[in-house]
C-alpha positions in Angstrom: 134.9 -84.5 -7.0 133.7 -86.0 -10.4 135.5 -89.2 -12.0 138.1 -88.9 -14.2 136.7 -88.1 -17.5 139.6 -90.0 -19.4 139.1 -93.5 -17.2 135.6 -93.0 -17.6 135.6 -93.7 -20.9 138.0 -96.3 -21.4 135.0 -98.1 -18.4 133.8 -101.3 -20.4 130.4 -100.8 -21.7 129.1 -103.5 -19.5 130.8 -102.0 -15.7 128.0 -101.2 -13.3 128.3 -96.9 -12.7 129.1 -96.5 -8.6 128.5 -94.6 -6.6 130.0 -94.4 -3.1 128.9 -92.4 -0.8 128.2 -91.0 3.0 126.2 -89.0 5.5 127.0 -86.6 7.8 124.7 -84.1 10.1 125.1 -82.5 12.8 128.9 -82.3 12.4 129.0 -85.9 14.0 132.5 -87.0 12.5 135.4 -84.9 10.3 135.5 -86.0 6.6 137.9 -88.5 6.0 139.9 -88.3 2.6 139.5 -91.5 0.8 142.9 -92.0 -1.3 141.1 -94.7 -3.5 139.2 -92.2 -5.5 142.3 -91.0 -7.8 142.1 -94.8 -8.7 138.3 -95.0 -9.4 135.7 -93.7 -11.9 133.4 -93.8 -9.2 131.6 -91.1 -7.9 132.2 -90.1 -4.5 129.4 -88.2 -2.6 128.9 -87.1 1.0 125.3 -85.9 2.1 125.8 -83.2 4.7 124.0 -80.2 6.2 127.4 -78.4 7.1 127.5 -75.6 4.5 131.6 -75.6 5.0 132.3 -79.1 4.6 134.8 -78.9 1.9 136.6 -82.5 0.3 139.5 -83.0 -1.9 138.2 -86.4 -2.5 134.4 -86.1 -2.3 132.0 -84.3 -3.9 130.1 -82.5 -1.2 126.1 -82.0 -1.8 124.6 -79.9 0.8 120.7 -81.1 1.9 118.1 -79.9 4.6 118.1 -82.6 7.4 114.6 -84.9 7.4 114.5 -84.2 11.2 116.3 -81.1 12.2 116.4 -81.8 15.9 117.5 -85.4 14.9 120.6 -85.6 13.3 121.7 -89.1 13.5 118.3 -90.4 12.0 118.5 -87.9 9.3 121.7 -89.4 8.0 120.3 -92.8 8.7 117.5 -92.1 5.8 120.1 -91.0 3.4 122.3 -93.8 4.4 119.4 -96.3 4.2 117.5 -95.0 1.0 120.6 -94.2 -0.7 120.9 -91.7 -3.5 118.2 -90.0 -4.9 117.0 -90.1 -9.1 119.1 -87.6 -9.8 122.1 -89.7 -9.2 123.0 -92.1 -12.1 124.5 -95.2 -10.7 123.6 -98.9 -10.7 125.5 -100.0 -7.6 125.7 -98.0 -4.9 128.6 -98.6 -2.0 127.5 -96.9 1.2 130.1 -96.3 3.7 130.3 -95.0 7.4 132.0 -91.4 7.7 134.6 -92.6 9.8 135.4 -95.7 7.2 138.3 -95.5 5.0 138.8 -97.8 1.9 141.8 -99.3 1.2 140.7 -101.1 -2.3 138.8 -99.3 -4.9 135.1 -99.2 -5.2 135.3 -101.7 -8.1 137.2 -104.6 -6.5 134.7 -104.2 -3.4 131.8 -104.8 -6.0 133.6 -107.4 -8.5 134.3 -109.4 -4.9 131.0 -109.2 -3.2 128.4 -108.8 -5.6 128.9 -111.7 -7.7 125.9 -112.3 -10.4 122.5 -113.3 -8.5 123.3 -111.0 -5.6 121.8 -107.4 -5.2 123.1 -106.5 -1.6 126.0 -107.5 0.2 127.6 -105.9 3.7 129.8 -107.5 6.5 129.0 -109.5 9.5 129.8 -108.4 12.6 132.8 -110.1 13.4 132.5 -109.3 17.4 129.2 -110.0 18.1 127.5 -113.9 18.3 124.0 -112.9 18.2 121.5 -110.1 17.6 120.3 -109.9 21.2 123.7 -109.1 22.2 123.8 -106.1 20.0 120.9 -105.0 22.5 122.2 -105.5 25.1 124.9 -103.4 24.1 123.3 -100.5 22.5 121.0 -100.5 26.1 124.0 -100.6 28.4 126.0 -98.0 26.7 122.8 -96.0 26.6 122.9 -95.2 22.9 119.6 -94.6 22.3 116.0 -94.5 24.3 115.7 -97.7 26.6 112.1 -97.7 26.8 112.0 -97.9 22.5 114.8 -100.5 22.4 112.7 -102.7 25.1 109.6 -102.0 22.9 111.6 -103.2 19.7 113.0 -106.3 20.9 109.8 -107.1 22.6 108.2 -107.0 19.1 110.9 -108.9 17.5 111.1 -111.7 20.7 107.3 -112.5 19.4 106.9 -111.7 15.6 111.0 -113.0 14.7 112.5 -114.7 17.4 114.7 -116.8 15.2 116.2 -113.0 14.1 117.3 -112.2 17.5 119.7 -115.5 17.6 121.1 -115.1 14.3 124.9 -113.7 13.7 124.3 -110.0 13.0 126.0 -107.9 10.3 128.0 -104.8 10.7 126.0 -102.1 8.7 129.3 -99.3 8.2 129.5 -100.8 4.4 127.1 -101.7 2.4 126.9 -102.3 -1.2 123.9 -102.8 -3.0 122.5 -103.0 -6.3 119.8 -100.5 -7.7 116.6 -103.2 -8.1 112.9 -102.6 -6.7 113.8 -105.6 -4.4 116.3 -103.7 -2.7 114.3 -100.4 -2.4 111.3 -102.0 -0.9 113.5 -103.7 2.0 115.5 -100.4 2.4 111.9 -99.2 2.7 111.1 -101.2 5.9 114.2 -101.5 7.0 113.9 -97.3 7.2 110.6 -97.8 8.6 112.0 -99.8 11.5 114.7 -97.2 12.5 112.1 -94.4 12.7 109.7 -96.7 14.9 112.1 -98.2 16.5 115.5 -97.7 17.7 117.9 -95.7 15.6 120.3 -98.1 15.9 120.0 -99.5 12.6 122.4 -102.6 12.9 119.3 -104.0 15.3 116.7 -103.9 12.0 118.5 -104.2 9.1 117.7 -108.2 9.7 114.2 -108.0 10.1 114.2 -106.1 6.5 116.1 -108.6 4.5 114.0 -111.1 3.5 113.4 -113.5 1.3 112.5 -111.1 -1.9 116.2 -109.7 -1.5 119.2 -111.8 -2.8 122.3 -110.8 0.0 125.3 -112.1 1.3 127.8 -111.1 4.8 130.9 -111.0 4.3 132.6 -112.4 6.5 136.1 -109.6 7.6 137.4 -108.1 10.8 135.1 -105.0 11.1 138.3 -103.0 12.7 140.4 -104.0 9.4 140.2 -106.1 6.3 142.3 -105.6 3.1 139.6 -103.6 2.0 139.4 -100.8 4.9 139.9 -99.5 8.1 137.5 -98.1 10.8 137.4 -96.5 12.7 139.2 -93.6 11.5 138.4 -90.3 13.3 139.6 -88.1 15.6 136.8 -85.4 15.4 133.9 -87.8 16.4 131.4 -86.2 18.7 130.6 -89.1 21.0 127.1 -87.9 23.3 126.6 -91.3 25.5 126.0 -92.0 29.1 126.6 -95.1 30.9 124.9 -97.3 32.5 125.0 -100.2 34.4 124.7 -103.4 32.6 121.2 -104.5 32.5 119.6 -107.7 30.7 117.1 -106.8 27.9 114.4 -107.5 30.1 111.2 -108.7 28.1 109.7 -112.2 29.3 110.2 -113.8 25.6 113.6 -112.2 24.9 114.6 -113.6 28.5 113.8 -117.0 28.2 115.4 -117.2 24.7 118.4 -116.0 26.8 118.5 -118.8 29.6 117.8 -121.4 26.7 121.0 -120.3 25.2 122.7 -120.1 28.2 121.6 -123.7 29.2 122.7 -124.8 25.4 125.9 -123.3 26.2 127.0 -124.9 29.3 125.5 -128.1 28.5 128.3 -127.9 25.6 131.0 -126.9 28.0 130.2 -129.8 30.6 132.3 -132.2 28.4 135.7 -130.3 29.4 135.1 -129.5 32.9 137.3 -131.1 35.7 135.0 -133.4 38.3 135.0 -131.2 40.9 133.2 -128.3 39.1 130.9 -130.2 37.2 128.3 -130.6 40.1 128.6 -126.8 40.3 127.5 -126.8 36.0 124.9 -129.1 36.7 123.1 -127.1 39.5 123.6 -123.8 37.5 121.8 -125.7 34.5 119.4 -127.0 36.6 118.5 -123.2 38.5 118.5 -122.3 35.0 116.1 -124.8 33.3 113.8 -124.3 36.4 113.9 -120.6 35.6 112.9 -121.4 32.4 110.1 -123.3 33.2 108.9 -120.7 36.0 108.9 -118.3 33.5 106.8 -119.9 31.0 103.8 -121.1 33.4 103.8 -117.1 34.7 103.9 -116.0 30.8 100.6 -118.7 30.9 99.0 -117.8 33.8 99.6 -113.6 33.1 98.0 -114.4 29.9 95.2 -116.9 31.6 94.5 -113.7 33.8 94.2 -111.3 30.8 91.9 -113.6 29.0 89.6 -113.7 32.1 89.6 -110.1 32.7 88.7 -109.5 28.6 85.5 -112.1 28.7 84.5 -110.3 32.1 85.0 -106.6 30.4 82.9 -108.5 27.0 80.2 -109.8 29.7 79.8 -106.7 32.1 79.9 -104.6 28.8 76.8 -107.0 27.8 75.1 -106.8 30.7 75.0 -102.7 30.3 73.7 -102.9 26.7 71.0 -105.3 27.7 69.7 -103.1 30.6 69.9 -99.7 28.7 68.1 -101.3 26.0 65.4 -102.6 28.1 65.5 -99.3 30.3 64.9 -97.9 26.5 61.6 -100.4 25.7 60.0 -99.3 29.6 60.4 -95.7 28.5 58.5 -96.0 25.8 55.6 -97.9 26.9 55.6 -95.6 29.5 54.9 -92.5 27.3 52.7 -95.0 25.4 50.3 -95.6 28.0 50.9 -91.7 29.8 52.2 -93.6 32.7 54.9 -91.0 34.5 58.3 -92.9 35.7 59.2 -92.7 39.6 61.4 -90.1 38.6 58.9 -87.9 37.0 
């Protein structure tokens, strides 16, 4: 569905073009109408693979899927990367199939992209910390346990301060059409093919200093400017499984640290008699802490004397073939057979 030709024109000179737009493959979720688009002179495109995907509201552009046996991480890369050259636009607002607007593309953008920012998108408004969001995508099983255990490993070492932060709520985001921006949509794409699919678990890691953002700080469920989620048609593939700490040595102790941080703040309004109860807890805790630590130390102790043996013994075998080398030739030197001959 094209914009209005008659609104578009009476657009000031200066408005931004927008786009808004979504992904769906695999038939993953039902199209939603979005009302707002009779109000806007925005275009609204959806990215599909479903040849009979038809939209009284959107203006539907069928493309092969990057991964054909991976659905969700080929709508990831067009929900990451955004539109392609041949779409005009110079703010794009991505959102989530299953997200309907309930203000117009260009109040979302006059609000939340104020001049000197190039990418805003909510923060989660029901989660405290990024290593909860693991926790969750692990113990609903929503996507390869081993790869999520590798990714917050990595992050628990390389960007620990990352995995304690608030995180955001990736189903809208709006963003401005700068190099900035493409090169963190770059990693952050990167990270979501390496890593887990779950993109809300990298999208932090990408966003750094070179890119100018803001959260925005709304009820995921329902702000004045949408609702979510709205679906009925959703195909939902999960197991379950029992809940299970993210269980990496670094990500682990960051845990019990801010569990210790946490109950030392709650001591204050405990009655008497359960405060000896805290205290111990804290205590089992810190100690926990601690034991942790010197077996980190003395794990990597062990690996350090187990690489200067491998260096030594490794050494030791160069040296003798290289002498066995200098006996051979003197030997056919001086015609003198070996005890092998």
């Amino acid at each position: 569905m094209a914009p209005d030709p008659a609104r578009a024109e009476n657009r000031p000179s200066d408005a931004p073009r927008i786009c808004v737009y979504t992904a769906i493959f695999g038939q993953y979720d039902a199209l939603l109408d979005q009302p707002v688009s009779a109000r806007s002179d925005a275009r609204f495109i959806c990215f599909t693979d479903d040849p009979e995907l038809t939209s009284d509201s959107w203006e539907v552009r069928l493309v092969e899927p990057r991964f054909a046996a991976d659905p969700v991480r080929s709508a990831r890369l067009h929900k990451i990367l955004g539109p392609q050259a041949d779409v005009p636009f110079d703010v794009s607002v991505y959102i989530d199939a299953s997200v309907r607007l309930r203000e117009t593309p260009e109040v979302l953008v006059a609000e939340w992209l104020p001049d000197g920012v190039d990418l805003a998108l909510p923060l989660h408004s029901y989660r405290d910390h990024l290593i909860d969001e693991f926790d969750e995508v692990i113990r609903l099983n929503y996507d390869d346990r081993a790869r999520v255990y590798e990714q917050l490993a990595d992050y628990a070492e390389r960007s620990p301060d990352v995995l304690s932060a608030r995180p955001h709520w990736t189903a809208i985001l709006l963003r401005r059409r700068t190099d900035a921006v493409s090169r963190a949509m770059r990693v952050w794409a990167d990270h979501v093919l390496r890593y887990s699919r779950r993109d809300q678990l990298s999208v932090m890691v990408a966003l750094d200093d070179t890119v100018n953002y803001r959260g925005i700080d709304i009820d995921n469920f329902s702000s004045r400017f949408h609702e979510w989620p709205v679906t009925d048609k959703r195909r939902i593939a999960q197991g379950k499984a029992p809940y299970v700490p993210a269980g990496p040595i670094l990500a682990e102790l960051q845990r019990a640290r801010r569990r210790v941080s946490e109950l030392e703040g709650e001591v204050h309004a405990l009655q008497p008699d359960r405060l000896r109860e805290f205290e111990e807890t804290v205590a089992s805790l810190k100690l926990q802490i601690e034991q942790g630590y010197q077996e980190r130390v003395r794990l990597e102790q062990r690996l350090d004397a187990k690489t200067r043996e491998a260096v030594l013994a490794s050494e030791r075998v160069r040296h003798l073939e290289a002498h066995e080398g200098r006996v051979s030739r003197l030997a056919r030197r001086f015609g003198v057979r070996s005890v092998d001959g």
